[in-house]
C-alpha positions in Angstrom: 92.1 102.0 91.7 88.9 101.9 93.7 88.8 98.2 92.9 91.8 97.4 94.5 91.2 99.9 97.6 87.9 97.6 98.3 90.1 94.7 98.0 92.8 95.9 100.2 89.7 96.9 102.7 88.3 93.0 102.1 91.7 91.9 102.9 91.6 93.9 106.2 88.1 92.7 107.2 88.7 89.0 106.6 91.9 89.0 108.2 90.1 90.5 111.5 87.1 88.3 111.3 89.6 85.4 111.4 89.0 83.9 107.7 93.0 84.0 106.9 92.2 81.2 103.6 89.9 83.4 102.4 92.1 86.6 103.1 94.9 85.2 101.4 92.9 84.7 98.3 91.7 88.4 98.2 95.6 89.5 99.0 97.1 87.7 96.3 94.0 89.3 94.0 95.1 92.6 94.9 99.0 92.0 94.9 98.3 91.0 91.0 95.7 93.4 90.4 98.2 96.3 92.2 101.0 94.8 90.0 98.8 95.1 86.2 98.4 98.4 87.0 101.9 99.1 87.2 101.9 101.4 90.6 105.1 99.9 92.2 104.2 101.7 95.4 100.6 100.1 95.8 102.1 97.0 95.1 104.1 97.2 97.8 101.3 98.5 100.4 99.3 95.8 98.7 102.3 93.1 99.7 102.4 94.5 103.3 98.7 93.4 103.3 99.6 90.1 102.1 102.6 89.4 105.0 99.9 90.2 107.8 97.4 87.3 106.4 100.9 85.3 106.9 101.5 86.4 110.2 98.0 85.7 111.4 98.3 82.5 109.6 101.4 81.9 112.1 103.6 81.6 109.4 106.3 84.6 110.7 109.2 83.6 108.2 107.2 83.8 105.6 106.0 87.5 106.6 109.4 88.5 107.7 110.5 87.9 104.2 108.1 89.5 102.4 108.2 92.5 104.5 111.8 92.2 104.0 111.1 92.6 100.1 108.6 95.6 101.1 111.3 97.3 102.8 113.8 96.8 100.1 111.6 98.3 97.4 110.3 100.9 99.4 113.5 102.6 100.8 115.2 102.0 97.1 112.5 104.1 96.1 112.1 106.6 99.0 108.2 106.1 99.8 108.8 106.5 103.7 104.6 106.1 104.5 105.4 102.7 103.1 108.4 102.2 104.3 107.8 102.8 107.8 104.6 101.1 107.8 106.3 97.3 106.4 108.9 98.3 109.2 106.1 98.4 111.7 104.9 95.5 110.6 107.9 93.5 110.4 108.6 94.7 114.4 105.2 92.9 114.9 106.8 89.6 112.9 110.3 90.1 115.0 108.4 90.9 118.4 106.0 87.1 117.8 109.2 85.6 116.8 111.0 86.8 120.2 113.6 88.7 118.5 112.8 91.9 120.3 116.4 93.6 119.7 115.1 93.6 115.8 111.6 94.1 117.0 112.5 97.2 118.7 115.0 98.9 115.7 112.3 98.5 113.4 109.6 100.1 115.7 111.8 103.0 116.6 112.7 103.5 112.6 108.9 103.3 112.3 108.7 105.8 114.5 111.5 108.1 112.8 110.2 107.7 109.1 106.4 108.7 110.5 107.9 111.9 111.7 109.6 112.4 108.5 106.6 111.9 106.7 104.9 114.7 109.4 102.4 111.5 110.8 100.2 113.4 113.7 100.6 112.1 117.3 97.2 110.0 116.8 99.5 108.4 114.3 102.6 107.6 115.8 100.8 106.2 119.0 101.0 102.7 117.9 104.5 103.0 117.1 105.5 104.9 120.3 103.6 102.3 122.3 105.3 99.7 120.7 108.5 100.6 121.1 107.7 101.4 124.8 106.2 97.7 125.4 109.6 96.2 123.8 112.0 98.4 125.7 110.2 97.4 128.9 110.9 93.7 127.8 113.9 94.0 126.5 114.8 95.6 130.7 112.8 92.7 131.9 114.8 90.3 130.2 118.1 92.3 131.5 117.1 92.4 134.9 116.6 88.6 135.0 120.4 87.9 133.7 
């Protein structure tokens, strides 16, 4: 398992320094190696780290529909860390894709589950400041109609 927690961390790193081809390749490594070890829910984290390479790679269906899949597996299995963090991540997708109606119910789910789970204020910051920035577009957009 400590192999595939560097990878995930190598994943993370790449993505951020901007080498997304690179990325990809160390996502996919981890998404098989989290898959031989049979640990459904690692998978799963491991796939959410695979979508974001996507979405940095500008390719938002294809993240919306593995975080999609994420979501599916996770809430059939009732790991709410990882389901609220693919629903985070797929109201990132939404929000670049301009559907901030969608953007914003997965944020504020986000925001439910991580209370659930007993996430700290520190933690549910980005969540809360998310669904804060969306609201106030989502009133922009009203205002202008």
């Amino acid at each position: 398992m400590r192999s595939l927690s560097a990878l995930n961390e190598k994943v993370s790193l790449l993505r951020l320094l901007g080498r997304l081809d690179e990325a990809w390749e160390i996502a996919n490594e981890a998404w098989r190696l989290s898959r031989f070890t049979g640990d459904r829910e690692h998978a799963v984290a491991s796939r959410i780290r695979r979508a974001q390479v996507l979405q940095y790679q500008g390719k938002l269906d294809e993240a919306a529909t593995e975080l999609n899949h994420c979501i599916l597996d996770a809430e059939t299995h009732e790991w709410t860390n990882a389901s609220a963090e693919a629903r985070q991540h797929r109201g990132k997708v939404l929000y670049d894709m301009g559907e901030l109606d969608a953007a914003l119910a997965d944020f504020t789910a986000a925001v439910s589950l991580r209370e659930k789970d007993g996430a700290t204020a520190d933690e549910l910051e980005g969540c809360l400041i998310a669904v804060a920035v969306v609201e106030s577009f989502i009133a922009e957009r009203t205002h202008r109609s």
